[in-house]
PAMARRO-819496 format. One record per residue: chain; residue number from 1; residue in three letters; y, x, z of N, C-alpha, C in turn. Coordinates in steps of 0.05 Angstrom, whole numbers, padded with zeros to 5 digits. Atoms other than C-alpha are relative to their C-alpha. Layout:
<chain=A	n=NUM	res=ALA	nY=Y	nX=X	nZ=Z	caY=Y	caX=X	caZ=Z	cY=Y	cX=X	cZ=Z>
...
END
This chain:
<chain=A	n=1	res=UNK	nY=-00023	nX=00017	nZ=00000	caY=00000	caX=00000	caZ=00000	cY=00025	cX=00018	cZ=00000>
<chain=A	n=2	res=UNK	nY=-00018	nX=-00015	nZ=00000	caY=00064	caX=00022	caZ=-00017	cY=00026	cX=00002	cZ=00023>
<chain=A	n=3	res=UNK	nY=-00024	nX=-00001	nZ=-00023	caY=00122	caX=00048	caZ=00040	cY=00016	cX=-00022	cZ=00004>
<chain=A	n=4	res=UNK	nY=-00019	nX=00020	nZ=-00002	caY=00165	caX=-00004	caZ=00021	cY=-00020	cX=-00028	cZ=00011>
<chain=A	n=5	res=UNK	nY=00017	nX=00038	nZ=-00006	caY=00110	caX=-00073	caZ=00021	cY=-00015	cX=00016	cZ=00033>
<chain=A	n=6	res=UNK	nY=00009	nX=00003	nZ=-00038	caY=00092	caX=-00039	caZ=00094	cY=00019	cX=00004	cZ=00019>
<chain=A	n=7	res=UNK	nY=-00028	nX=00008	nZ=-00013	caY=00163	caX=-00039	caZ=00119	cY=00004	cX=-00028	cZ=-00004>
<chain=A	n=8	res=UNK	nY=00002	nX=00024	nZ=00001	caY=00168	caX=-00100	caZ=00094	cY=-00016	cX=-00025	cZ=00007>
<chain=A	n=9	res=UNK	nY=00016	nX=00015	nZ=-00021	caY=00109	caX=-00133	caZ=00125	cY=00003	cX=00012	cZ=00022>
<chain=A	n=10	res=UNK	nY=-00011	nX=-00016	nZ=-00030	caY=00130	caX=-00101	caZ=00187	cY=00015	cX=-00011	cZ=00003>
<chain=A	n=11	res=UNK	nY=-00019	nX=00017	nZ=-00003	caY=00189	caX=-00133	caZ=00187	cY=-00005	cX=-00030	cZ=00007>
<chain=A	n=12	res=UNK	nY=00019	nX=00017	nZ=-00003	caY=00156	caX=-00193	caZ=00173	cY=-00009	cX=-00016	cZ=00026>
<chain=A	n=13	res=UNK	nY=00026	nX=00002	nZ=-00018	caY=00106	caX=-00185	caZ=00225	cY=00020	cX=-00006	cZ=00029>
<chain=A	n=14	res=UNK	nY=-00014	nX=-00003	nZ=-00023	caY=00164	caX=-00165	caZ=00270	cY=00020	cX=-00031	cZ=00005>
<chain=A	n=15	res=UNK	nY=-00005	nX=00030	nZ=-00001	caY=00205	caX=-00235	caZ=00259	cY=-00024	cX=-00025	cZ=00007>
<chain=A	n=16	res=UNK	nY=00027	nX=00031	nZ=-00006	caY=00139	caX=-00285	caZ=00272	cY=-00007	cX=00007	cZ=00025>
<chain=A	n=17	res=UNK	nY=-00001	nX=-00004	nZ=-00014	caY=00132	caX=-00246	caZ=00328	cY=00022	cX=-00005	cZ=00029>
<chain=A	n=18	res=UNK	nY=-00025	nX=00009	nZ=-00014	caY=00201	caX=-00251	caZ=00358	cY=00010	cX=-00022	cZ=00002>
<chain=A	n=19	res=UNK	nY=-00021	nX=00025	nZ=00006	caY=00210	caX=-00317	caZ=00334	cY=-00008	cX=-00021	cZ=00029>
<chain=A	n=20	res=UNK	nY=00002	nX=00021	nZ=-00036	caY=00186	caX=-00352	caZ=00407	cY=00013	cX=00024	cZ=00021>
<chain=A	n=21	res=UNK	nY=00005	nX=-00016	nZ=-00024	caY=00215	caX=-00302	caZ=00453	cY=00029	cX=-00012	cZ=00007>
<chain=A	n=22	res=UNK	nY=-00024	nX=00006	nZ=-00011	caY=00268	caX=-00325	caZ=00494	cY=00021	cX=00015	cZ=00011>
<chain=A	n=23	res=UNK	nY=-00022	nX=-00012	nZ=-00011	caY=00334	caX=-00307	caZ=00526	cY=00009	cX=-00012	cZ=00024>
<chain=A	n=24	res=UNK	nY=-00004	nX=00012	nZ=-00036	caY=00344	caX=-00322	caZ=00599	cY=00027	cX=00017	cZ=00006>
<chain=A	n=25	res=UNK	nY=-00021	nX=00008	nZ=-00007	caY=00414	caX=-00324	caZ=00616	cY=00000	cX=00003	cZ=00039>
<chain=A	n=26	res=UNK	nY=00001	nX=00009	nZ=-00025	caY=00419	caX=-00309	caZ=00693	cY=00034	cX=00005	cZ=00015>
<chain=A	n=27	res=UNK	nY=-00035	nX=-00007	nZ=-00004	caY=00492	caX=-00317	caZ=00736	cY=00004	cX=-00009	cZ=00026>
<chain=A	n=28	res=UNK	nY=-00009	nX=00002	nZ=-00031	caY=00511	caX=-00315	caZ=00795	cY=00023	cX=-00007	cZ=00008>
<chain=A	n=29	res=UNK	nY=-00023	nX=00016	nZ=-00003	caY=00563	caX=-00364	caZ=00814	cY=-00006	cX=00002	cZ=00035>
<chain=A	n=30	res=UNK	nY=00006	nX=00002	nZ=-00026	caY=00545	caX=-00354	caZ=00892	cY=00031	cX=00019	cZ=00003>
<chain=A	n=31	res=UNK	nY=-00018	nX=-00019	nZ=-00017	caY=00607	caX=-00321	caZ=00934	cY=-00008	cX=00032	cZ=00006>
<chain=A	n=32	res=UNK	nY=00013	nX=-00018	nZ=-00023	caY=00558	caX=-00267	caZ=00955	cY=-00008	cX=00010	cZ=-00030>
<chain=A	n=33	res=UNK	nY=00016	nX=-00008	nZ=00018	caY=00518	caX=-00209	caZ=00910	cY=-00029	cX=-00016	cZ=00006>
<chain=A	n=34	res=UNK	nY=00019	nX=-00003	nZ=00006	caY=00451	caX=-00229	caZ=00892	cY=-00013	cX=00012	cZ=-00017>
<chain=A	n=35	res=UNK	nY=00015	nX=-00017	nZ=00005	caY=00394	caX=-00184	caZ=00881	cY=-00018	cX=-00016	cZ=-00028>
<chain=A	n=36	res=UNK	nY=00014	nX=00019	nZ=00012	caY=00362	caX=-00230	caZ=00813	cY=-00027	cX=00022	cZ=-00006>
<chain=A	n=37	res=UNK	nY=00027	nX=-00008	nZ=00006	caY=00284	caX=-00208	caZ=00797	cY=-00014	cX=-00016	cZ=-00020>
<chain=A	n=38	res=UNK	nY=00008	nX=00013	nZ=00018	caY=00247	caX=-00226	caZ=00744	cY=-00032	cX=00016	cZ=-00005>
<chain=A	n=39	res=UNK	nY=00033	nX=-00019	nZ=00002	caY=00165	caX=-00212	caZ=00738	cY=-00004	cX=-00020	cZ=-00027>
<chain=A	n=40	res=UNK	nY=00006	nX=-00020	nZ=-00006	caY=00125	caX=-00203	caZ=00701	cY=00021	cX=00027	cZ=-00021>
<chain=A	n=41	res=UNK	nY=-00019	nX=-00016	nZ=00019	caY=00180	caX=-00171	caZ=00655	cY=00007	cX=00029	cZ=00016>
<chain=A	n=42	res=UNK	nY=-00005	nX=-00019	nZ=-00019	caY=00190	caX=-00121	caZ=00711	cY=00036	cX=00008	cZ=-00007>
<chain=A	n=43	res=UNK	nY=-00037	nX=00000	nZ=00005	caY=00274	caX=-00119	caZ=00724	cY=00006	cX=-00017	cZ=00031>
<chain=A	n=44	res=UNK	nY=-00017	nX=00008	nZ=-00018	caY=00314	caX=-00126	caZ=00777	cY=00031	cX=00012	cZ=-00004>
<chain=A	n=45	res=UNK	nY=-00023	nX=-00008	nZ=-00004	caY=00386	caX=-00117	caZ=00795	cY=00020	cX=-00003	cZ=00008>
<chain=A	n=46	res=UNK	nY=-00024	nX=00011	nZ=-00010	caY=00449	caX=-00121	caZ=00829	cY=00022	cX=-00016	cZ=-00009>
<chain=A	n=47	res=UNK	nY=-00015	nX=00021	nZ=00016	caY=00492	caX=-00186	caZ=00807	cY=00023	cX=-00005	cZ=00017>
<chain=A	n=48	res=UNK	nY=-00028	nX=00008	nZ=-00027	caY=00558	caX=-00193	caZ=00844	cY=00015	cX=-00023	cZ=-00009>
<chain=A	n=49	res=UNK	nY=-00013	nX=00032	nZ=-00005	caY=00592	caX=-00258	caZ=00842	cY=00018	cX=-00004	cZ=-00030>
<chain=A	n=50	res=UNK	nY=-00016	nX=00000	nZ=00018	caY=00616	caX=-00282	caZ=00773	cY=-00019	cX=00019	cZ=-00021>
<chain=A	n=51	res=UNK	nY=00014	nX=-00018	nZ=00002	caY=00563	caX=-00230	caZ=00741	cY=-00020	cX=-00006	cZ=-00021>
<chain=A	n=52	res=UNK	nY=00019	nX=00019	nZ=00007	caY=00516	caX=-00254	caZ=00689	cY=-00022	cX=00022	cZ=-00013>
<chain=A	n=53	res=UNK	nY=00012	nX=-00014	nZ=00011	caY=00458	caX=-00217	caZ=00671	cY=-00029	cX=-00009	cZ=-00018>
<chain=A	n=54	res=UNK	nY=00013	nX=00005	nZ=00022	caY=00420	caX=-00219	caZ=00607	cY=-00029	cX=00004	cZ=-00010>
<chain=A	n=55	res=UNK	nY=00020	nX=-00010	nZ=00004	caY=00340	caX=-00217	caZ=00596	cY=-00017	cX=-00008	cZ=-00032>
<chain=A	n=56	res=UNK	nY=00009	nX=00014	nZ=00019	caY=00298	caX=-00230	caZ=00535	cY=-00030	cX=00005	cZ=00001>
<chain=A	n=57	res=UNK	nY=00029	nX=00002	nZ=-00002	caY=00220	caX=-00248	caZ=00546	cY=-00008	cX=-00007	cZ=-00026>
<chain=A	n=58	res=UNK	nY=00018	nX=00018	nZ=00015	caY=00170	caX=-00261	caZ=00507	cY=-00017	cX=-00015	cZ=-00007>
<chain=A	n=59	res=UNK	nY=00012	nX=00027	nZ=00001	caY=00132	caX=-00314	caZ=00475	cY=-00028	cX=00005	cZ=00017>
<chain=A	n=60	res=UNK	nY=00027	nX=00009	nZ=-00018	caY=00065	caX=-00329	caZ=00513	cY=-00001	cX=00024	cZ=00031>
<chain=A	n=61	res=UNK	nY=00009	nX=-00014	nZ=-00029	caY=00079	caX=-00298	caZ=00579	cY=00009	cX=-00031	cZ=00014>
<chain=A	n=62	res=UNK	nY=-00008	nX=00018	nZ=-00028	caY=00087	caX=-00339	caZ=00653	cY=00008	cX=00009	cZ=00014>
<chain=A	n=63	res=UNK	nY=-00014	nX=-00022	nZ=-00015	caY=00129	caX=-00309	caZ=00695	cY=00016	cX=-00018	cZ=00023>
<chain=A	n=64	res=UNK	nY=-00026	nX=00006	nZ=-00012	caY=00195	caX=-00318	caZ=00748	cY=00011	cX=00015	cZ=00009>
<chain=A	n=65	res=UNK	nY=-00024	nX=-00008	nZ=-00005	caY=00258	caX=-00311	caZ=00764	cY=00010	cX=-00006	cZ=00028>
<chain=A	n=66	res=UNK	nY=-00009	nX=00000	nZ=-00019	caY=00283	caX=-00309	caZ=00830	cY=00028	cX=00014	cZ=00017>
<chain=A	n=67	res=UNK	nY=-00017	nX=-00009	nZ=-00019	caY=00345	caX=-00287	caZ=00877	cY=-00005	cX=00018	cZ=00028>
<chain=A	n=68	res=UNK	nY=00005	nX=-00016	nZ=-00019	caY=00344	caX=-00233	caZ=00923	cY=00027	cX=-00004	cZ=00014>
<chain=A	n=69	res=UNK	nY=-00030	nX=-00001	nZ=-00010	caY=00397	caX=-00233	caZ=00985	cY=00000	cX=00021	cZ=00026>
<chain=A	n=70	res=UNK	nY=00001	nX=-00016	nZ=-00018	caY=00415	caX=-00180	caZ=01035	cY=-00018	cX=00029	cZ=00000>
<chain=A	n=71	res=UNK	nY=00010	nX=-00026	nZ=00012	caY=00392	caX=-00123	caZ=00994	cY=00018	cX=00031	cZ=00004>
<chain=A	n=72	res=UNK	nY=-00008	nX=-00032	nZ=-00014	caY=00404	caX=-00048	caZ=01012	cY=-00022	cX=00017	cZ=-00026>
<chain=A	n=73	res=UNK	nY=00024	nX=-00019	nZ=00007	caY=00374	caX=00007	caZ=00959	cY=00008	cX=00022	cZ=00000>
<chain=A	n=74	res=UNK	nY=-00001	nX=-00035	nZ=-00001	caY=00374	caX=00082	caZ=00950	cY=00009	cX=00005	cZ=-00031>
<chain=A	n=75	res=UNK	nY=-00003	nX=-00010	nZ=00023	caY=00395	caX=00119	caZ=00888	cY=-00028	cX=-00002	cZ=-00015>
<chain=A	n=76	res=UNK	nY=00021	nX=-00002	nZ=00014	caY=00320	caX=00123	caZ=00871	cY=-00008	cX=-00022	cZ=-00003>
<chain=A	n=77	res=UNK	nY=00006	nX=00022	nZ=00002	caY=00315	caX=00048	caZ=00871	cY=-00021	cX=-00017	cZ=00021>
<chain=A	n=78	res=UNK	nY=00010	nX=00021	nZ=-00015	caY=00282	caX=00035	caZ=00935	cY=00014	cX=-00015	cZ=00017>
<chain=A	n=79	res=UNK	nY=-00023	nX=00005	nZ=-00031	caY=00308	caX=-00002	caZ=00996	cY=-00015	cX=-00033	cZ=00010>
<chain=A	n=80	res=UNK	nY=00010	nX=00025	nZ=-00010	caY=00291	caX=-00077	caZ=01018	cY=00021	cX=-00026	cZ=00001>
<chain=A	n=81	res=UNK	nY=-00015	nX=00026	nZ=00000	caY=00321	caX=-00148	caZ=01020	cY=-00002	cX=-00018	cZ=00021>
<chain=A	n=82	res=UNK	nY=00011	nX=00017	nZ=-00014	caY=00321	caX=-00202	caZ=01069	cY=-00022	cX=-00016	cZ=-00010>
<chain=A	n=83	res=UNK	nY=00011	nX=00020	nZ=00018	caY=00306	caX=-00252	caZ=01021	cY=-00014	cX=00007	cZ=-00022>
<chain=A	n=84	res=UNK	nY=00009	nX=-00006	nZ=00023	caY=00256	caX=-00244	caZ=00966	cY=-00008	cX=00022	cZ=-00010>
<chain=A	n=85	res=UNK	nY=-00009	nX=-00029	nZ=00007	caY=00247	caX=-00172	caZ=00970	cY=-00039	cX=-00003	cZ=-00011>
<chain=A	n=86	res=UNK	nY=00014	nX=-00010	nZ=00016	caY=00190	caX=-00148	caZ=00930	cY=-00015	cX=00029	cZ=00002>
<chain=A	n=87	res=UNK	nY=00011	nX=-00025	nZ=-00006	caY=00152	caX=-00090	caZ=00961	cY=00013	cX=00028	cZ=-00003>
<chain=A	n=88	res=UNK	nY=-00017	nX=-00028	nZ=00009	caY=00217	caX=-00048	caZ=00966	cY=00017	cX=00005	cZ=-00023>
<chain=A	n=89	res=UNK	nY=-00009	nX=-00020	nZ=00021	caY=00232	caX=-00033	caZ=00901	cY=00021	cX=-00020	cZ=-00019>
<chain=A	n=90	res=UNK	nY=-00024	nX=00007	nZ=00012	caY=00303	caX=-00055	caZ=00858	cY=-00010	cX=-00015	cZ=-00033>
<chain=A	n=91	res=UNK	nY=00022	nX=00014	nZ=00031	caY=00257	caX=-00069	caZ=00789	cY=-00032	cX=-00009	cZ=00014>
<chain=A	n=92	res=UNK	nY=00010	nX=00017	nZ=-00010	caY=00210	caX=-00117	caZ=00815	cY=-00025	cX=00001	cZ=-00023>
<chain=A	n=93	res=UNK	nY=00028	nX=00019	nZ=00004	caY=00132	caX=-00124	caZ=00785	cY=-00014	cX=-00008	cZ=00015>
<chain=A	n=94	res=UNK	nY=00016	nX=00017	nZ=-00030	caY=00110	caX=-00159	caZ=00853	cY=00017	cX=-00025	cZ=-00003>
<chain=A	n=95	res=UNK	nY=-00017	nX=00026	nZ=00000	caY=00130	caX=-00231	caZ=00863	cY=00013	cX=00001	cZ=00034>
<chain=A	n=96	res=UNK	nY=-00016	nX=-00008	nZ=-00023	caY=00177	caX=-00237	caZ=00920	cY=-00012	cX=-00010	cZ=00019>
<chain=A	n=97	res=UNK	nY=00009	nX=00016	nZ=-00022	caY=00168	caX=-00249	caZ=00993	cY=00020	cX=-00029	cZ=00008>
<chain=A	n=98	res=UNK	nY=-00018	nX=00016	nZ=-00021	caY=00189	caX=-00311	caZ=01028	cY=00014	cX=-00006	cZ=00015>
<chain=A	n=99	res=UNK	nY=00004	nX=00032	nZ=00015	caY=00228	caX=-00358	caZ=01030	cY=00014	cX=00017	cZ=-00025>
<chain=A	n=100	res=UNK	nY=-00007	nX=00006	nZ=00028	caY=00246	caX=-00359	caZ=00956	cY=00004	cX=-00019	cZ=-00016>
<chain=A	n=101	res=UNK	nY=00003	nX=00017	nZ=00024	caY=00273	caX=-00405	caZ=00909	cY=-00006	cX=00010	cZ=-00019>
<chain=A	n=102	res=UNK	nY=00014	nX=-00016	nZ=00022	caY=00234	caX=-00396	caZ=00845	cY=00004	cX=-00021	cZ=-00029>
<chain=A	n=103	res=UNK	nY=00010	nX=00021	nZ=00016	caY=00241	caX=-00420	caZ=00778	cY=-00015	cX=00011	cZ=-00021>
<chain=A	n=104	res=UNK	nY=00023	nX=-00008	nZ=00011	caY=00181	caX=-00406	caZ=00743	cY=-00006	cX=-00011	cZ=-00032>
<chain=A	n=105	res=UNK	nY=00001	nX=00012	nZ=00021	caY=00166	caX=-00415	caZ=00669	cY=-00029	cX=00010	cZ=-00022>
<chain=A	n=106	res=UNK	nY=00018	nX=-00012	nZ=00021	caY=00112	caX=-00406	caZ=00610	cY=00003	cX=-00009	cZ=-00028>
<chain=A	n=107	res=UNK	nY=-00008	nX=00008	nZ=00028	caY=00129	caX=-00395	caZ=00546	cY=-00015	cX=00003	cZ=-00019>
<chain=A	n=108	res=UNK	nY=00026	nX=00011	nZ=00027	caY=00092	caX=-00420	caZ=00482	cY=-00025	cX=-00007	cZ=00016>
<chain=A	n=109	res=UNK	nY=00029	nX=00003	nZ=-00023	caY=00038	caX=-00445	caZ=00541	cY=-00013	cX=-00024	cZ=-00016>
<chain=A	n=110	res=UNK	nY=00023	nX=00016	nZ=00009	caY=00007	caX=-00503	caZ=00494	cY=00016	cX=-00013	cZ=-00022>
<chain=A	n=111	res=UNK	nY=-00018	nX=00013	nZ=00011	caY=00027	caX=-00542	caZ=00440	cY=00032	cX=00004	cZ=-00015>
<chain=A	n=112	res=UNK	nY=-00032	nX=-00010	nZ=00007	caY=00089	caX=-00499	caZ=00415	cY=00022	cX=00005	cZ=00019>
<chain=A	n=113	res=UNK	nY=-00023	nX=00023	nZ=-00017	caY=00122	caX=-00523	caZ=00475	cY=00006	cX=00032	cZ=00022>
<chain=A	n=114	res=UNK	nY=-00007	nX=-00033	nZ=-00023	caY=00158	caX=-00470	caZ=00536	cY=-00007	cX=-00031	cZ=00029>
<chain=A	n=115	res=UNK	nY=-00011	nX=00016	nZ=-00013	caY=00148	caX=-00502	caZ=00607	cY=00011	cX=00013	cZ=00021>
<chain=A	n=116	res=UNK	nY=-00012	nX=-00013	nZ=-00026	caY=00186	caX=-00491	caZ=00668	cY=00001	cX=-00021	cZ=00019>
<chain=A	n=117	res=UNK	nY=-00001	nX=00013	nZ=-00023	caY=00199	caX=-00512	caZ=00742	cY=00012	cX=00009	cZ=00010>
<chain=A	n=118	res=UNK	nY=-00003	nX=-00024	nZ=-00025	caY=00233	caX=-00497	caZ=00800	cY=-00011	cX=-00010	cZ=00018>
<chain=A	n=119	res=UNK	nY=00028	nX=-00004	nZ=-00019	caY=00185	caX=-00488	caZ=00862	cY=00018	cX=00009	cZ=00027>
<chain=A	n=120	res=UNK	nY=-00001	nX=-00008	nZ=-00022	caY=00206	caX=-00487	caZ=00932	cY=-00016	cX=00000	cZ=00023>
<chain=A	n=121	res=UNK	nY=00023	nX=-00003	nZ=-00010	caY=00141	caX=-00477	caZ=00954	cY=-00011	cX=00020	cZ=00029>
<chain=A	n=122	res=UNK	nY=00002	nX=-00026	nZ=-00013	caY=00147	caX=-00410	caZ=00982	cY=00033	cX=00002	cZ=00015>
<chain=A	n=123	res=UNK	nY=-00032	nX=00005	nZ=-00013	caY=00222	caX=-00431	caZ=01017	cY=00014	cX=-00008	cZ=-00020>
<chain=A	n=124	res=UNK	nY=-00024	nX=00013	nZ=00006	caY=00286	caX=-00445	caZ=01002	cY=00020	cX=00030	cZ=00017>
<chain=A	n=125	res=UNK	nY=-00014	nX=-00022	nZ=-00003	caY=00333	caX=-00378	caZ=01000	cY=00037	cX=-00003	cZ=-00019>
<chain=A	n=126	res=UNK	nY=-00032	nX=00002	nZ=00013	caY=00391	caX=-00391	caZ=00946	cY=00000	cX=-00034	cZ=-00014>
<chain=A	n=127	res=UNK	nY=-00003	nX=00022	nZ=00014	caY=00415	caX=-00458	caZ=00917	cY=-00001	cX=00006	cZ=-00039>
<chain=A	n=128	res=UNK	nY=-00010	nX=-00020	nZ=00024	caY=00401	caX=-00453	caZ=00848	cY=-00012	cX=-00020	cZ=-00024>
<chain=A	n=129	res=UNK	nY=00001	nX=00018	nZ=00013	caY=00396	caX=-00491	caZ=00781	cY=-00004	cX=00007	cZ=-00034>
<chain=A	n=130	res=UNK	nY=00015	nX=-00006	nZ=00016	caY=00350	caX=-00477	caZ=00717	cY=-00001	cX=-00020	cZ=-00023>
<chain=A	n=131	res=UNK	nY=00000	nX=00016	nZ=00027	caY=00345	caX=-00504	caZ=00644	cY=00000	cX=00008	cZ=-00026>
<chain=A	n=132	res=UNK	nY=-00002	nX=-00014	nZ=00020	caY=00341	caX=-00496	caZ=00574	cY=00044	cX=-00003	cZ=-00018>
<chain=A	n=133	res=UNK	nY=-00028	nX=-00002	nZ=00019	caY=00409	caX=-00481	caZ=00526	cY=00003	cX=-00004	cZ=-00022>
<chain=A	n=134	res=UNK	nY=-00001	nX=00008	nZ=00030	caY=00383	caX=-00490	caZ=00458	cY=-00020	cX=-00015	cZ=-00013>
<chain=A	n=135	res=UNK	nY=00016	nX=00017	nZ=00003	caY=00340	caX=-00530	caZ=00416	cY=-00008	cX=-00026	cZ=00008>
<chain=A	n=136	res=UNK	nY=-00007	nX=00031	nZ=00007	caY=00368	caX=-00600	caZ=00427	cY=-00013	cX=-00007	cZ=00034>
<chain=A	n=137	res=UNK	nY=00011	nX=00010	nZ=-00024	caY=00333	caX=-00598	caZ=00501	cY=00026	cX=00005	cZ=00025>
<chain=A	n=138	res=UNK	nY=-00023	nX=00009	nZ=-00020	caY=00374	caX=-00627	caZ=00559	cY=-00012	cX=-00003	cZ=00033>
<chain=A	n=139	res=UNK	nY=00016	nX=00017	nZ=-00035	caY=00324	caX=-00626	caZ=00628	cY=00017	cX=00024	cZ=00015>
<chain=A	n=140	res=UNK	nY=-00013	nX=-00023	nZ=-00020	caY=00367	caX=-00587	caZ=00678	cY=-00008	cX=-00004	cZ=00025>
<chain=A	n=141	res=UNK	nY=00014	nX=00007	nZ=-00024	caY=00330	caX=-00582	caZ=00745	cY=00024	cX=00017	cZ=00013>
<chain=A	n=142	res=UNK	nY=-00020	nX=-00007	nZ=-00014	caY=00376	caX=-00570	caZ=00803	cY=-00005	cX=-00002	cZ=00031>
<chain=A	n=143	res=UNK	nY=00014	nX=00003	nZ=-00029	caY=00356	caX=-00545	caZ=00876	cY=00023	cX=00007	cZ=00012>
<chain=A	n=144	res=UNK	nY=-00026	nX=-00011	nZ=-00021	caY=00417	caX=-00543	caZ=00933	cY=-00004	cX=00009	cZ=00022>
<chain=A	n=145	res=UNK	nY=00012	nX=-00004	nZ=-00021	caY=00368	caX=-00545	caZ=00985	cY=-00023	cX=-00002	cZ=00002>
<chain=A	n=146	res=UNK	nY=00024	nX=-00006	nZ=-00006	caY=00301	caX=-00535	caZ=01018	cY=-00017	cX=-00024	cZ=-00013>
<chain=A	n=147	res=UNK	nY=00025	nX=00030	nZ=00005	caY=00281	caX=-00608	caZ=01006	cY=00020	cX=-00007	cZ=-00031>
<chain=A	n=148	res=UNK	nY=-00013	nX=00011	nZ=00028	caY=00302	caX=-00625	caZ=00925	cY=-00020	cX=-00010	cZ=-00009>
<chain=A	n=149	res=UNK	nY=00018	nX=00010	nZ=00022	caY=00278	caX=-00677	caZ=00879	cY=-00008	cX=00014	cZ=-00014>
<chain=A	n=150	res=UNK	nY=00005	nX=-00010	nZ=00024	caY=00279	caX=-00630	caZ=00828	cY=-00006	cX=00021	cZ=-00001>
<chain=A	n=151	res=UNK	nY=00029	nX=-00018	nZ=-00012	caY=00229	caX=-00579	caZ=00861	cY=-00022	cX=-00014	cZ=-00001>
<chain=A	n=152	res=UNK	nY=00030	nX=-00001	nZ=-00004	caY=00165	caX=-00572	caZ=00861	cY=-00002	cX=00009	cZ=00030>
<chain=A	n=153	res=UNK	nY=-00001	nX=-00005	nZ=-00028	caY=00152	caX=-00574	caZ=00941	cY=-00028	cX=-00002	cZ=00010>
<chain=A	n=154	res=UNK	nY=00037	nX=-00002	nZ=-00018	caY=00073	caX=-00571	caZ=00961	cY=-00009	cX=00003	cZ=-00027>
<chain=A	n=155	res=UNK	nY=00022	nX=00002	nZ=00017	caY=00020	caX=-00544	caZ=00918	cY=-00010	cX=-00026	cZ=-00014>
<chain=A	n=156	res=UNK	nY=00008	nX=00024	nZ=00012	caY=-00007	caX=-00596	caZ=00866	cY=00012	cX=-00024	cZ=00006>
<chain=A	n=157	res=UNK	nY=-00018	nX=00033	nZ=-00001	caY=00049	caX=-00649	caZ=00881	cY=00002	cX=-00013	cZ=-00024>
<chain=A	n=158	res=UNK	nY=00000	nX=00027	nZ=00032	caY=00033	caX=-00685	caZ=00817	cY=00033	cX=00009	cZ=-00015>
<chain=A	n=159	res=UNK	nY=-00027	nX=-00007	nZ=00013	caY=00106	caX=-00661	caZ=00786	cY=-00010	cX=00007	cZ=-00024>
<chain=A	n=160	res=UNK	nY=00016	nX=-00013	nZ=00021	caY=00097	caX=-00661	caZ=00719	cY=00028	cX=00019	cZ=-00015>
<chain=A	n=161	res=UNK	nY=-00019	nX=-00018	nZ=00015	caY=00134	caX=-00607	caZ=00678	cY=00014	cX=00001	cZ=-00022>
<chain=A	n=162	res=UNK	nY=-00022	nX=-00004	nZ=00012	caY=00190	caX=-00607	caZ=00640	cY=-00004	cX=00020	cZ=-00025>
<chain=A	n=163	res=UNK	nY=00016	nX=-00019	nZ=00025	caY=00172	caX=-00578	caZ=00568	cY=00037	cX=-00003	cZ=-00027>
<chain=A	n=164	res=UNK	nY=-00006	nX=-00007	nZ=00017	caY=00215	caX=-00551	caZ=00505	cY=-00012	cX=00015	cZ=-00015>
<chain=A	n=165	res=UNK	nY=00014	nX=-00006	nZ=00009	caY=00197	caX=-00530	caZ=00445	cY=00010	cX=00035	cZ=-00002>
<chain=A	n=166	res=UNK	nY=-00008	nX=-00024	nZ=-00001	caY=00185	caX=-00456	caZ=00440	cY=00021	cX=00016	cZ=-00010>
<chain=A	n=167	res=UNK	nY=-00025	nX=-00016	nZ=00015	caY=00242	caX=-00402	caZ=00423	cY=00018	cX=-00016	cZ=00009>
<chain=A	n=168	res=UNK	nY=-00019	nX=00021	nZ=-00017	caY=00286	caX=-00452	caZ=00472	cY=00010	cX=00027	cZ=00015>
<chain=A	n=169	res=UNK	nY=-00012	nX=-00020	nZ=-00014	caY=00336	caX=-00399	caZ=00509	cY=-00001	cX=-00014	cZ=00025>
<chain=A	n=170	res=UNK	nY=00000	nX=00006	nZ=-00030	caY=00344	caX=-00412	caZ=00587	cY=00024	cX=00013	cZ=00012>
<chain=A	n=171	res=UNK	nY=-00027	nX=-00015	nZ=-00025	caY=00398	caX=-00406	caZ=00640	cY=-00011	cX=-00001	cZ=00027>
<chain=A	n=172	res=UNK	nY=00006	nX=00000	nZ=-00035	caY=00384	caX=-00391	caZ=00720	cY=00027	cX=00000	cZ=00005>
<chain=A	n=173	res=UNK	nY=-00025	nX=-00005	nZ=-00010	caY=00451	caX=-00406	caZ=00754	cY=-00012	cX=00006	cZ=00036>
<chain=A	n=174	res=UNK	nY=-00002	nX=-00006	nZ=-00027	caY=00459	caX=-00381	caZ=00827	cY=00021	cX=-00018	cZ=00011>
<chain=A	n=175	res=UNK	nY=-00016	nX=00017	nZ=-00015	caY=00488	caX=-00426	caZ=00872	cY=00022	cX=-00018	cZ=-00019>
<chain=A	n=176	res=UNK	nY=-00021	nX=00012	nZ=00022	caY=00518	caX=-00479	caZ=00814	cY=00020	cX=-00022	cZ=00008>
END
């Protein structure tokens, strides 16, 4: 095959590939820094108030996003959090400790479709409020506190999930 028709299926290959991966939008509208985390993408980092930081996953993973608060790290990226901390470390592949609000998602998980939730399963740490931005979808879940309709609050509470179709971008606001 010639250089060019294998750049060019490369290309290709590389657009059908990219074409479900999303863009998660995270911002921190809280008064306060928050520490945001994101598995299994592995990423963390310091968000200070007004702050919005930018991730792009891809299609068929399951993952979340969470808020860290009362974080301390080192130049080498260790240190600890009150809230949500993650075995130490500033880039997060552990899911956080408790309490945590979480909003959890899987993208391209059946049917074309992305789903998400938010889960205050494992606590209630930041007020915070999840959704998609493109692709004509409008479900905006919104937690202020420990007890929200629009959590997921005990294992298998029948909640059924909130779906868009894949390559749908996402926002996490902090405290909205």
């Amino acid at each position: 095959m010639s250089p060019i028709k294998i750049l060019l299926l490369s290309i290709f290959t590389l657009c059908l590939i990219s074409a479900h991966a999303a863009r998660f939008d995270i911002i921190n509208q809280c008064s306060y820094t928050v520490w945001p985390a994101a598995t299994p993408s592995g990423g963390g980092r310091q968000l200070n108030s007004g702050q919005t930081w930018s991730i792009d996953i891809p299609a068929g993973i399951s993952g979340q996003v969470w808020g860290r608060t009362g974080c301390s790290f080192d130049g080498s990226g260790r240190g600890s959090c009150q809230t949500g901390d993650c075995g130490g470390a500033l880039s997060c592949t552990l899911s956080g400790k408790s309490p945590l609000t979480l909003a959890e998602f899987t993208l391209n998980g059946g049917n074309n479709q992305d789903y998400f939730d938010l889960s205050v399963i494992d606590g209630f740490n930041i007020p915070m409020q999840f959704g998609p931005t493109s692709n004509g979808c409008n479900k905006v879940l919104t937690c202020q506190q420990s007890s929200c309709p629009d959590a997921i609050e005990f294992p298998n509470d029948g909640t059924k999930l909130p779906s868009c179709p894949s390559g749908t971008n996402y926002k996490v606001v902090f405290c909205p």
